[in-house]
PADOGU-584022 format. One record per residue (C-alpha): x, y, z. Coordinates in steps of 0.1 Angstrom, whole numbers, plus 2048, in hexadecimal, padded with zeros to 3 digits. Each point is the difference from the previous one (the first is absolute). Example, Ala and Ser with C-alpha at 12.3 -4.5 7.8 and 13.67 -1.06 7.14 Angstrom:
residues 2
87B7D384E 80E8227F9 
***
This chain:
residues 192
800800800 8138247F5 7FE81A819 7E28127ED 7E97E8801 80B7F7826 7FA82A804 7DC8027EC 7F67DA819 80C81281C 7ED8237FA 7DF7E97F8 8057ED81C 7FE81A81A 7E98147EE 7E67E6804 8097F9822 7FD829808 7DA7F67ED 7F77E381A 80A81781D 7EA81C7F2 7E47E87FE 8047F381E 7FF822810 7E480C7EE 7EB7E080C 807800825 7FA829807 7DC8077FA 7F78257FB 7DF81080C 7EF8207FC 81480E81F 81D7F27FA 81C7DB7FE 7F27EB81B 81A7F981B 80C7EA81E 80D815818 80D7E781B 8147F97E0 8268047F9 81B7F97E9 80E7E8813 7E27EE804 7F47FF7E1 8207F17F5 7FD7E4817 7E27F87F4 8047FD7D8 81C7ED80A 7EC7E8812 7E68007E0 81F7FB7EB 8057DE817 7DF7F17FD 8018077DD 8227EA800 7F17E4816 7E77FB7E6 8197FB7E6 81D7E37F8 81E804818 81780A7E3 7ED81F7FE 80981E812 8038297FD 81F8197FD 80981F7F4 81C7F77E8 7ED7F47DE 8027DD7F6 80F8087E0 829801800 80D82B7FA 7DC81080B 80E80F824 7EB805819 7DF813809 7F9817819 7DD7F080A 7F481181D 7F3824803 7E1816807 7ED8167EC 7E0815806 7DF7EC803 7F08207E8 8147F67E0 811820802 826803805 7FD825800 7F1802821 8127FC820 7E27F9814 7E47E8807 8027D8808 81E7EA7EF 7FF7DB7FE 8217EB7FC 8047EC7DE 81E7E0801 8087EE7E3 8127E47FD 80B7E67E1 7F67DD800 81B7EA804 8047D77FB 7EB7F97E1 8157E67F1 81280B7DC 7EA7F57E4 7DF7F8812 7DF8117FA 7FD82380F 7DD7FF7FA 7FA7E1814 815814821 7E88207F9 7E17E8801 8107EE823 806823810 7DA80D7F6 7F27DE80E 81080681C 7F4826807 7DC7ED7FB 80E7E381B 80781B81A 7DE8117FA 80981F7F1 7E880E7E7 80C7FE7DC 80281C7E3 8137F17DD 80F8147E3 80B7E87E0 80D8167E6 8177E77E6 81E7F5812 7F881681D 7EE7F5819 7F5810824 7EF7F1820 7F681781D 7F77F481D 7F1811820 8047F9827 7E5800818 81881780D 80081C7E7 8237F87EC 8007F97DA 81C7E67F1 8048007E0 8127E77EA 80A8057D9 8107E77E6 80E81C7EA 8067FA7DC 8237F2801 7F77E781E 80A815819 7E87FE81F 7FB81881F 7EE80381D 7F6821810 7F180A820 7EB81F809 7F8807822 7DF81580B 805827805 80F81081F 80D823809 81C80B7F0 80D80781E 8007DB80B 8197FC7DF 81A813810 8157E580A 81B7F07F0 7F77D8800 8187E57F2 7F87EC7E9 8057E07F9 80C7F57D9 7EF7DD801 7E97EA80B 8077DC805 7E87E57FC 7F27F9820 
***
Protein backbone atom coordinates (compact mmCIF):
# COMPACT_ATOMS: atom_id res chain seq x y z
CA UNK A 1 0.00 0.00 0.00
CA UNK A 2 1.92 3.61 -1.11
CA UNK A 3 1.74 6.24 1.37
CA UNK A 4 -1.29 8.01 -0.51
CA UNK A 5 -3.59 5.57 -0.38
CA UNK A 6 -2.47 4.73 3.41
CA UNK A 7 -3.07 8.90 3.76
CA UNK A 8 -6.70 9.13 1.82
CA UNK A 9 -7.68 5.31 4.34
CA UNK A 10 -6.51 7.05 7.12
CA UNK A 11 -8.43 10.58 6.54
CA UNK A 12 -11.75 8.30 5.67
CA UNK A 13 -11.22 6.38 8.53
CA UNK A 14 -11.39 8.99 11.13
CA UNK A 15 -13.75 11.04 9.33
CA UNK A 16 -16.31 8.42 9.69
CA UNK A 17 -15.43 7.68 13.15
CA UNK A 18 -15.70 11.77 13.88
CA UNK A 19 -19.47 10.79 11.99
CA UNK A 20 -20.39 7.89 14.57
CA UNK A 21 -19.37 10.22 17.48
CA UNK A 22 -21.62 13.03 16.05
CA UNK A 23 -24.38 10.61 15.91
CA UNK A 24 -24.03 9.31 18.85
CA UNK A 25 -24.14 12.70 20.54
CA UNK A 26 -26.91 13.93 18.75
CA UNK A 27 -29.00 10.74 19.95
CA UNK A 28 -28.27 10.67 23.62
CA UNK A 29 -28.91 14.75 24.28
CA UNK A 30 -32.50 15.50 23.69
CA UNK A 31 -33.43 19.18 23.20
CA UNK A 32 -36.70 20.75 24.40
CA UNK A 33 -38.39 23.98 23.96
CA UNK A 34 -36.43 25.38 27.13
CA UNK A 35 -33.54 24.01 26.46
CA UNK A 36 -30.69 20.34 26.28
CA UNK A 37 -32.09 18.22 28.95
CA UNK A 38 -29.55 17.53 31.72
CA UNK A 39 -28.30 15.27 34.69
CA UNK A 40 -26.98 17.37 37.08
CA UNK A 41 -25.65 14.94 39.75
CA UNK A 42 -23.67 14.24 36.65
CA UNK A 43 -19.86 14.59 35.87
CA UNK A 44 -17.16 13.94 33.58
CA UNK A 45 -15.77 11.52 35.47
CA UNK A 46 -18.82 9.65 35.86
CA UNK A 47 -20.05 9.61 32.81
CA UNK A 48 -16.81 8.07 31.69
CA UNK A 49 -17.14 5.33 33.97
CA UNK A 50 -20.13 4.54 32.85
CA UNK A 51 -19.73 4.20 28.81
CA UNK A 52 -16.89 2.28 29.80
CA UNK A 53 -18.86 -0.12 31.56
CA UNK A 54 -21.48 -0.12 28.44
CA UNK A 55 -18.38 -0.64 26.34
CA UNK A 56 -17.91 -4.02 28.58
CA UNK A 57 -21.16 -5.48 28.27
CA UNK A 58 -21.10 -4.75 24.83
CA UNK A 59 -17.67 -7.03 24.76
CA UNK A 60 -19.22 -9.78 26.98
CA UNK A 61 -21.75 -10.26 24.41
CA UNK A 62 -19.25 -10.78 21.81
CA UNK A 63 -16.27 -13.72 21.01
CA UNK A 64 -13.33 -13.31 23.40
CA UNK A 65 -11.04 -12.31 20.54
CA UNK A 66 -12.89 -9.20 20.29
CA UNK A 67 -11.96 -6.23 22.05
CA UNK A 68 -11.67 -2.07 21.85
CA UNK A 69 -8.64 0.36 21.51
CA UNK A 70 -7.67 3.54 20.35
CA UNK A 71 -4.95 2.62 17.85
CA UNK A 72 -6.76 1.40 14.47
CA UNK A 73 -6.63 -2.10 13.51
CA UNK A 74 -5.11 -1.33 10.31
CA UNK A 75 -1.00 -1.19 10.31
CA UNK A 76 0.31 3.09 9.73
CA UNK A 77 -3.31 4.65 10.84
CA UNK A 78 -1.92 6.22 14.35
CA UNK A 79 -4.01 6.73 16.94
CA UNK A 80 -7.27 8.61 17.78
CA UNK A 81 -7.98 10.94 20.26
CA UNK A 82 -11.47 9.34 21.26
CA UNK A 83 -12.73 11.00 24.25
CA UNK A 84 -13.97 14.59 24.45
CA UNK A 85 -17.09 16.80 25.16
CA UNK A 86 -19.04 19.02 23.16
CA UNK A 87 -22.19 21.15 23.81
CA UNK A 88 -25.51 19.10 24.07
CA UNK A 89 -27.07 22.27 21.73
CA UNK A 90 -25.11 21.28 18.53
CA UNK A 91 -23.44 24.46 18.72
CA UNK A 92 -19.59 24.81 19.16
CA UNK A 93 -19.91 28.46 19.17
CA UNK A 94 -21.40 28.65 22.49
CA UNK A 95 -19.64 28.28 25.71
CA UNK A 96 -22.62 27.62 27.75
CA UNK A 97 -25.41 25.22 28.40
CA UNK A 98 -25.17 21.25 29.18
CA UNK A 99 -22.16 18.99 27.54
CA UNK A 100 -22.29 15.28 27.35
CA UNK A 101 -19.01 13.19 26.86
CA UNK A 102 -18.59 11.25 23.53
CA UNK A 103 -15.62 8.00 23.62
CA UNK A 104 -14.80 6.21 20.67
CA UNK A 105 -13.02 3.37 20.37
CA UNK A 106 -11.85 0.81 17.29
CA UNK A 107 -12.88 -2.69 17.26
CA UNK A 108 -10.24 -4.91 17.75
CA UNK A 109 -9.81 -9.00 17.23
CA UNK A 110 -11.92 -9.75 14.11
CA UNK A 111 -9.78 -12.34 12.61
CA UNK A 112 -7.97 -11.15 9.03
CA UNK A 113 -10.16 -12.27 6.22
CA UNK A 114 -13.49 -13.09 7.97
CA UNK A 115 -16.78 -11.37 7.39
CA UNK A 116 -17.07 -7.89 8.94
CA UNK A 117 -20.55 -8.01 8.26
CA UNK A 118 -21.19 -11.05 10.31
CA UNK A 119 -19.15 -9.12 13.58
CA UNK A 120 -21.54 -5.94 12.89
CA UNK A 121 -24.64 -8.29 13.02
CA UNK A 122 -23.00 -10.14 16.46
CA UNK A 123 -22.41 -6.65 18.13
CA UNK A 124 -26.24 -5.27 17.06
CA UNK A 125 -27.60 -8.65 18.49
CA UNK A 126 -25.99 -8.13 21.30
CA UNK A 127 -27.24 -4.34 21.95
CA UNK A 128 -30.79 -6.24 21.51
CA UNK A 129 -29.44 -9.09 24.16
CA UNK A 130 -28.66 -6.41 26.84
CA UNK A 131 -32.05 -4.69 26.17
CA UNK A 132 -31.25 -1.63 24.67
CA UNK A 133 -33.58 -0.24 22.22
CA UNK A 134 -32.38 -0.38 18.62
CA UNK A 135 -32.25 2.36 15.73
CA UNK A 136 -30.25 0.93 12.20
CA UNK A 137 -28.80 2.91 9.32
CA UNK A 138 -27.75 0.51 6.14
CA UNK A 139 -26.44 2.75 3.52
CA UNK A 140 -24.09 0.22 0.91
CA UNK A 141 -21.07 -0.93 2.73
CA UNK A 142 -21.89 1.31 5.61
CA UNK A 143 -23.74 0.19 8.09
CA UNK A 144 -24.77 1.79 11.74
CA UNK A 145 -26.53 0.32 14.89
CA UNK A 146 -27.45 2.62 17.75
CA UNK A 147 -28.35 1.39 20.72
CA UNK A 148 -29.92 3.07 23.87
CA UNK A 149 -29.55 2.36 27.84
CA UNK A 150 -32.23 2.42 30.17
CA UNK A 151 -29.84 4.67 31.51
CA UNK A 152 -29.83 7.54 28.99
CA UNK A 153 -26.32 6.74 27.04
CA UNK A 154 -26.35 5.95 23.21
CA UNK A 155 -23.54 3.40 21.68
CA UNK A 156 -23.05 3.45 18.47
CA UNK A 157 -21.31 0.89 16.28
CA UNK A 158 -20.33 1.36 12.38
CA UNK A 159 -18.67 -1.06 9.75
CA UNK A 160 -17.32 1.67 7.59
CA UNK A 161 -16.67 1.15 4.04
CA UNK A 162 -13.23 -0.27 4.06
CA UNK A 163 -14.15 -2.78 7.13
CA UNK A 164 -13.10 -0.74 9.57
CA UNK A 165 -15.55 -0.88 12.70
CA UNK A 166 -15.98 1.48 15.84
CA UNK A 167 -17.81 1.78 18.70
CA UNK A 168 -18.80 5.09 20.29
CA UNK A 169 -20.30 6.06 23.48
CA UNK A 170 -22.37 9.19 24.36
CA UNK A 171 -23.24 9.95 27.79
CA UNK A 172 -26.48 11.97 28.85
CA UNK A 173 -26.01 15.90 29.38
CA UNK A 174 -24.52 17.51 32.46
CA UNK A 175 -23.16 21.04 33.40
CA UNK A 176 -20.38 22.15 31.82
CA UNK A 177 -19.13 22.84 34.78
CA UNK A 178 -19.09 19.09 35.87
CA UNK A 179 -16.62 18.68 32.61
CA UNK A 180 -13.97 20.58 34.24
CA UNK A 181 -11.88 17.94 35.21
CA UNK A 182 -9.18 16.27 33.63
CA UNK A 183 -10.12 12.33 33.64
CA UNK A 184 -7.69 9.62 32.20
CA UNK A 185 -8.49 7.60 29.87
CA UNK A 186 -7.96 4.36 29.15
CA UNK A 187 -6.77 3.25 25.35
CA UNK A 188 -8.53 -0.17 25.39
CA UNK A 189 -10.78 -2.40 26.52
CA UNK A 190 -10.13 -5.99 27.04
CA UNK A 191 -12.50 -8.74 26.65
CA UNK A 192 -13.90 -9.41 29.77
Amino acid sequence: MNALTRTVRCDASRLLLALAALLAVTTACSSTEQGASMDTSLTKGTAQARIFEHFTEVLATLPEQINLSTREPSPGMGEQDPGITVPCDDNDQTSTGPVNLQVSLWIHGIPSGADNVAYFEMISRGFDSLGWSLQRDIRGPQRIVRGFTRDGYALVAQLNPVGGMSLSGSSPCFPRSNASASVPQPSTVPHP
